[in-house]
N, C-alpha and C positions, 0 to 999 in steps of 0.2 A: 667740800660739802655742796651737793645740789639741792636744787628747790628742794626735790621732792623725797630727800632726806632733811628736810626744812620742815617741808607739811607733815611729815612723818613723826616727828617729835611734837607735833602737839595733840594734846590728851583731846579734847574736843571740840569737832568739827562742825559751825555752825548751820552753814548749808545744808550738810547730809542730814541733822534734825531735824531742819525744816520740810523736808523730803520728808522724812518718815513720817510727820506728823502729817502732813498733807495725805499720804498714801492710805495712813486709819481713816482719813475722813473720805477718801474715793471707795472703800471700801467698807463702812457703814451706809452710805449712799449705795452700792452692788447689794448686798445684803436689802435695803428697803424695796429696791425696784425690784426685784427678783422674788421676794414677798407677795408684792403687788401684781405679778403675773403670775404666780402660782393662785391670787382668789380670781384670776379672771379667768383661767383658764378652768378652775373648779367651777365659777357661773354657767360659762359657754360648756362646759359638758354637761350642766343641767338642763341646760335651755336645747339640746341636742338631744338631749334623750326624750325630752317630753315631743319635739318637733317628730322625732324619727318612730315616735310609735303612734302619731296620727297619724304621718305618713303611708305607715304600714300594714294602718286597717283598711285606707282608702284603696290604698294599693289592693290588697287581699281581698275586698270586694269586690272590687271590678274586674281582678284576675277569675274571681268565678263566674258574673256575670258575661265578662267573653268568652268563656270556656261554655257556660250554659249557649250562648247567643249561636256559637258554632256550632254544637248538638244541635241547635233548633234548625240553621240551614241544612246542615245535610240531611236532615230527617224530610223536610220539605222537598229535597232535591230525591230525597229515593223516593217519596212516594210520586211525586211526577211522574218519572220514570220509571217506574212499577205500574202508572194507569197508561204511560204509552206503554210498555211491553204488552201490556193484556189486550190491547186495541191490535197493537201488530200481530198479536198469537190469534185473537179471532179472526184479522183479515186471512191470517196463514191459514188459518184452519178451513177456511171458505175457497180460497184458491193460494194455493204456495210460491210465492215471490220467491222470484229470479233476481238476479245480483243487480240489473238495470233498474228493477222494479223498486229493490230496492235503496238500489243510490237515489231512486226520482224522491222516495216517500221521504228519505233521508233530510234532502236539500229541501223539501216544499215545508216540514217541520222544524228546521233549525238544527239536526241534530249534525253527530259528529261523524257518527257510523251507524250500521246496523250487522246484528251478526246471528244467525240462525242455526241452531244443530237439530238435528231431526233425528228419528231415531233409525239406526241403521242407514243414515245416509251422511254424504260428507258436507259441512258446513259450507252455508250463504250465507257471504258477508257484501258489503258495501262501504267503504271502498277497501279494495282487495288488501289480502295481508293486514287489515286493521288489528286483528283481535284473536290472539291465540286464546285456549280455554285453562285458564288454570284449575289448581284443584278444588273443587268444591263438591262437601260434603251436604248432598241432594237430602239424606236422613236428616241432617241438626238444620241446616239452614234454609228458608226457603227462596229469599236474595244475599245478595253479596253486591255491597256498594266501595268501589275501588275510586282512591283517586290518585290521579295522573299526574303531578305537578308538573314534571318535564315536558308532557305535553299538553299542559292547560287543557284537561277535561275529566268530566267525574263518568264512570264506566259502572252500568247495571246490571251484572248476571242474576238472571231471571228463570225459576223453574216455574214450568206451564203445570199448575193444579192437575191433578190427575192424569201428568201423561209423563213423559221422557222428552218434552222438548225442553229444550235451552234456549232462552233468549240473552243479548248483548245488546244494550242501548249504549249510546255516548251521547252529552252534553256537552258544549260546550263552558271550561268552569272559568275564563279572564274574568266578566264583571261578578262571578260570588268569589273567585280567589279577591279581587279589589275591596269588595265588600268584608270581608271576611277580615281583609290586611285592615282595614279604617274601622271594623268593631274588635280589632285580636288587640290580641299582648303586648305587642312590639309597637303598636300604635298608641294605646295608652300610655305605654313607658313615655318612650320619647314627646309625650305631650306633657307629659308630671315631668321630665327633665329640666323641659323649658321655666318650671314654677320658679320663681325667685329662691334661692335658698337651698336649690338641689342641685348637686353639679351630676349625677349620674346616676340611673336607676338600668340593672339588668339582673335578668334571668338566669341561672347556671345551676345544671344537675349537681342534687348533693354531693354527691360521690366525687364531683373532681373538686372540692372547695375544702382543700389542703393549706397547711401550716403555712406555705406561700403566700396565699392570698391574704392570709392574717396578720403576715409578717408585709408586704404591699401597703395594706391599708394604715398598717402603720407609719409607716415613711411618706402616704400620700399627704398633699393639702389638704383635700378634705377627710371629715371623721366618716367611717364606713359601719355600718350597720348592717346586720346577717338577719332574713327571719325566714324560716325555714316554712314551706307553704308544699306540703308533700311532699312527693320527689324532686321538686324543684328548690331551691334556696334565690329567695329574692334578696341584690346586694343594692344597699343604698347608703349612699356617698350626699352628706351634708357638707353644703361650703363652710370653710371654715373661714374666709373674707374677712366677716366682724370684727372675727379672735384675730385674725394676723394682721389687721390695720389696728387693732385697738393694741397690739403689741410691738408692732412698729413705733406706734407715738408714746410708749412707753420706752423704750428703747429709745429712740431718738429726743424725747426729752431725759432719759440718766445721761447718753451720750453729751448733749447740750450744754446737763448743770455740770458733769464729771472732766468734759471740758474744760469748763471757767476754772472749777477747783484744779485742773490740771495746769491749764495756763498760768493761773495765778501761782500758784508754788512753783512752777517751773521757773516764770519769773524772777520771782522773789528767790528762790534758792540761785538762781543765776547771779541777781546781784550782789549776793550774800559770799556767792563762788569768786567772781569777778573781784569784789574788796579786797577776799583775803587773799586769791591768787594775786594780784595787785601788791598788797603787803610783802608775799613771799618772795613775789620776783624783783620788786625793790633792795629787799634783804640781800638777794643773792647778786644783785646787780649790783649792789656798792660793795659785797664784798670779795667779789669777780676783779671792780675797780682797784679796791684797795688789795690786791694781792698782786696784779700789774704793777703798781704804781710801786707796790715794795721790792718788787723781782726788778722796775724797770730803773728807780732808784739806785738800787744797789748796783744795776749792770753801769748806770751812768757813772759811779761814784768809782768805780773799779775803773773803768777806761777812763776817764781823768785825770787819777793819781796814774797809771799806765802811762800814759802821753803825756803827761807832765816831768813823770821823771823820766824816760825815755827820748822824749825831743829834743833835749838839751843834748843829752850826751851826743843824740845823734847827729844832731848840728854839728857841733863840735869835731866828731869824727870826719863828717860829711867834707869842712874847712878842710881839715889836713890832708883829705887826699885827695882834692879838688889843688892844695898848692905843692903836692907831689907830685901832680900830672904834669902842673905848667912847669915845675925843675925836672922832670923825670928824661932830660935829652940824654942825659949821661948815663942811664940804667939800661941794663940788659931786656932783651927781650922777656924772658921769663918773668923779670919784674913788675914788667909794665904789664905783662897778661896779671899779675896776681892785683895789682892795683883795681885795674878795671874789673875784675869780680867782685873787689871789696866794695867799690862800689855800686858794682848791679846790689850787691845784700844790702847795704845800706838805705837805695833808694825804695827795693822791696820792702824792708822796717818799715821806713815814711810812708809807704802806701797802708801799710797794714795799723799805725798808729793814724793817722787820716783817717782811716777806717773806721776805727774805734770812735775817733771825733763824731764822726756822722752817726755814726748809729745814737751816742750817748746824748749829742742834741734834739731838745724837742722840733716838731717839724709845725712849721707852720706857715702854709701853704701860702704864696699872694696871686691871689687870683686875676686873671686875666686872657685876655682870647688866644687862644692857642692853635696853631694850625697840625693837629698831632700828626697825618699825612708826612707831611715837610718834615717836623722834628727825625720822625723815624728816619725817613731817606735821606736826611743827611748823617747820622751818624749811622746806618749803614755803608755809606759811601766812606765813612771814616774807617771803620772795622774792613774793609773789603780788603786793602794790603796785605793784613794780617790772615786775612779767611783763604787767600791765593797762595798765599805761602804754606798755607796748611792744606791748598787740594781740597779745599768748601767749596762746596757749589751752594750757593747764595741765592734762592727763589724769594719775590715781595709782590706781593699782592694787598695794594693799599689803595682802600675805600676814602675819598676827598672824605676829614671831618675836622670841625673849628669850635671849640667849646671853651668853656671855664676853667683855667686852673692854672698851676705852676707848672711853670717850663722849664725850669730848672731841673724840678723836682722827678717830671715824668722823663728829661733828659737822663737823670742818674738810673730811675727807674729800668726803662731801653739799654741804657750800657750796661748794666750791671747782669740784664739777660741775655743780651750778646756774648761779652765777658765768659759767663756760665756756659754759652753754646759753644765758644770757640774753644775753654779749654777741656769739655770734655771729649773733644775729638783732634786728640794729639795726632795721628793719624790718617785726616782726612775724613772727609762726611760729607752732610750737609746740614743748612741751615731753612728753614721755609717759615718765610714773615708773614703774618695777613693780618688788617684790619678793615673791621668794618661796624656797620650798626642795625642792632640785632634788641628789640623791644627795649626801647631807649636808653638803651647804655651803648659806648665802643668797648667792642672785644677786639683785643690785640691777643696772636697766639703767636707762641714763637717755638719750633719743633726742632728737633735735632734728633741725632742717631746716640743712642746711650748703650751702656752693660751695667749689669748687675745693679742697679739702684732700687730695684723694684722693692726690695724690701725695706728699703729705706726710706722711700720715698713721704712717708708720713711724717717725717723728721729732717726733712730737709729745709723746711722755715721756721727751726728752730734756733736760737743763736748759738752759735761756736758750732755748728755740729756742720761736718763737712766731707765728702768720701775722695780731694784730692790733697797731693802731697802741698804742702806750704799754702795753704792758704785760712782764713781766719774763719771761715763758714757764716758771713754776716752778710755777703751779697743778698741773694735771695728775701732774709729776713727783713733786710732796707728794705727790698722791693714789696713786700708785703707792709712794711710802716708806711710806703709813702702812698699805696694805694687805698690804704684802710683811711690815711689823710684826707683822702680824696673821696671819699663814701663809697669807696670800692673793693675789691679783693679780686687775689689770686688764687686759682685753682693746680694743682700739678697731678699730671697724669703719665701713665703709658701707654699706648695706644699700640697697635700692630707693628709686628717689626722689630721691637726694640726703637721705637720713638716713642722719645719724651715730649713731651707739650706742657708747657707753661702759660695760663691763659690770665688773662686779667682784663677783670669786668671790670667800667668807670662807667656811673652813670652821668650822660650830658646834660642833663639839670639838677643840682643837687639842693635837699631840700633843704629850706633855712630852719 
């Protein structure tokens, strides 16, 4: 059974309550602030509406008053230029100016040109090419006042009373174009822009003030305003600043209080989490303990009775063919080979009941400085007979380290992975040792060349379980007790190759 078929069986969860109840209360608190900006935002479109249609008489005043103001200059400008035309048509009329004559009368008066048609003859101008004749109907009109914007000047065709002549005067129009700019439209705008309270006032022909623009004003900052003033549509865009600052601190105090109510239930559901995960992982931790302790129990009470009745006999056997050897002058060879086999079996038993001993003894470490370096390289110097006879190549790579622990203990530890290296490379191989320290634990790895374990490998620090002929499968498992002793563990892997790697973490300060 894990925790969380643990938490899983109970009906009700106190934390997750406290959550929910927390969450109604963040969410009648959304519902009030949200309230509260829907009547602010009903104010401020009242307060918009009433602004934007003061706005828009003042506006619509003044757009006529410049619209009048500009009638009134150009009206002033042609009649100018209608009493010099009539001056220059009497001088013509008294003696007929030539083109010099008239560039002099031109430049002594300010003007910009002068252009004469006569009848039946070809047009005097000053300065040359100034002024082609457009069409002008002599029946309906009797001038025609043109202006020039490109070239800053207002132009006067002029019909002479009772005759066939044509006159062209030119002005120059920079200071009434200037004038004209500082009493027009687009001068007024942009000075009512500058008002507090208005982020943008312009002009635009009906006709192109499409769904677009309506669907724009919608998404802008400010609220936009249409009022339609002839052919033109005047747009006018109120800040909405007030609305969005008095909405920020409406927001930023829900965010504030919804906060506190969040922090605090999160809290409090934390510690209410924390308890019972606390509880539950007690629960599973003593009965993690007590399920060890019955597995480890019974494995103890099993190899015990094992080595208790088995030792004796094997003593005993052990006698008799230890005093077979010392009489055995008189036995045949074949004898004496069977003797010495029964013995190799015999000492194998002893090792494999020793075995059982160790494993079924509790382990209890005595601490002291150990120089793990040295430990290793002596009993690989001890194993190296056996690693040469087998065609091991032997590589060690050991990091100087002196720490806490039993020596004993990490001695069986090291042999018993040696042990495992050498006999799975009946054959030949190698062996490659390294320690060193790595975020304050010593890692010791020890690799060797394997087959076919991969799939086993999950199950190989398991007890009894083993993939070679005659042996008990309890090495490893030691070596996993005596590092667990030690506030440590063992990892086992395959790495590239078909290498196995055996790694064991011991941390060098352990905590008390």
């Amino acid at each position: 059974m894990s925790p969380r078929d643990i938490k899983e069986q109970g009906r009700f969860v106190l934390w997750q309550a406290n959550l929910i109840v927390f969450a109604v209360l963040v969410a009648m608190v959304l519902g009030y602030f949200s309230w509260q900006m829907a009547q602010t935002r009903h104010a401020f479109e009242e307060h918009v509406n009433e602004h934007a249609q003061l706005v828009a008489e003042i506006v619509a005043t003044n757009v006529k008053a410049a619209s009048r103001s500009q009638e009134v200059v150009e009206q002033i400008v042609s009649d100018f230029l209608v009493n010099i035309a009539r001056f220059i048509a009497y001088l013509d009329e008294v003696e007929p100016f030539n083109a010099r004559e008239l560039a002099a009368y031109a430049q002594e008066n300010g003007l910009e040109g002068i252009w004469i048609k006569r009848t039946g003859e070809e047009a005097v101008m000053s300065p040359p090419v100034w002024f082609e004749q457009p069409l002008f109907d002599v029946s309906h009109q009797k001038h025609l006042l043109i202006h020039r914007e490109q070239r800053h000047e207002y132009i006067l065709l002029w019909k002479v009373p009772d005759s066939a002549r044509l006159i062209a005067v030119g002005l120059p129009a920079r200071s009434l174009e200037q004038l004209q700019e500082q009493m027009g439209v687009k001068q007024l705008l942009a000075a009512l822009s500058r008002l507090a309270g208005i982020d943008s006032l312009r002009l635009e022909p009906t006709a192109k003030i499409t769904r677009q623009n309506e669907l724009y004003s919608l998404r802008s900052s400010a609220t936009q305003r249409q009022i339609i003033l002839g052919q033109q549509t005047l747009l006018l865009e109120v800040e909405s600043t007030s609305l969005n600052e008095r909405i920020s601190v409406l927001w930023r105090e829900f965010f504030i209080f919804s906060g506190f109510l969040f922090a605090a239930g999160l809290l409090l559901s934390w510690q209410l989490y924390r308890y019972q995960n606390r509880h539950v992982e007690d629960l599973w931790q003593l009965h993690q303990q007590l399920a060890v302790q019955r597995e480890d129990a019974s494995l103890g009470r099993a190899a015990a009775t094992i080595s208790h009745e088995i030792r004796n006999p094997l003593n005993a056997i052990s006698m008799g063919l230890q005093r077979l050897q010392m009489e055995s002058s008189g036995l045949e060879g074949e004898h004496e080979e069977l003797l010495v086999a029964m013995s190799d079996a015999v000492k194998r038993t002893n090792e494999i009941v020793h075995g059982l001993q160790r494993y079924a003894l509790p382990l209890k470490p005595e601490m002291k400085s150990v120089a793990f370096h040295e430990l290793i390289e002596r009993i690989v110097n001890l194993y190296r007979p056996q690693f040469d006879a087998h065609h091991i190549r032997v590589n060690s790579q050991l990091q100087p380290i002196e720490f806490e622990a039993d020596g004993d203990l990490l001695g069986q530890l090291v042999e018993n992975l040696l042990k495992n290296a050498l006999e799975a490379q009946p054959r030949g191989g190698f062996v490659s040792v390294s320690l060193l320290i790595e975020q304050g634990q010593a890692k010791l790895s020890i690799e060797n060349r394997t087959h076919d374990v991969s799939d086993d490998i999950n199950n190989l620090l398991e007890p009894y379980f083993t993939t070679k002929d005659r042996q008990t499968g309890l090495g490893l498992t030691l070596v996993r007790k005596i590092a667990v002793a030690h506030g440590g563990q063992i990892t086992l892997s395959i790495v590239e190759n078909d290498c196995f790697r055996a790694l064991v973490q011991l941390p060098l300060k352990r905590n008390v």
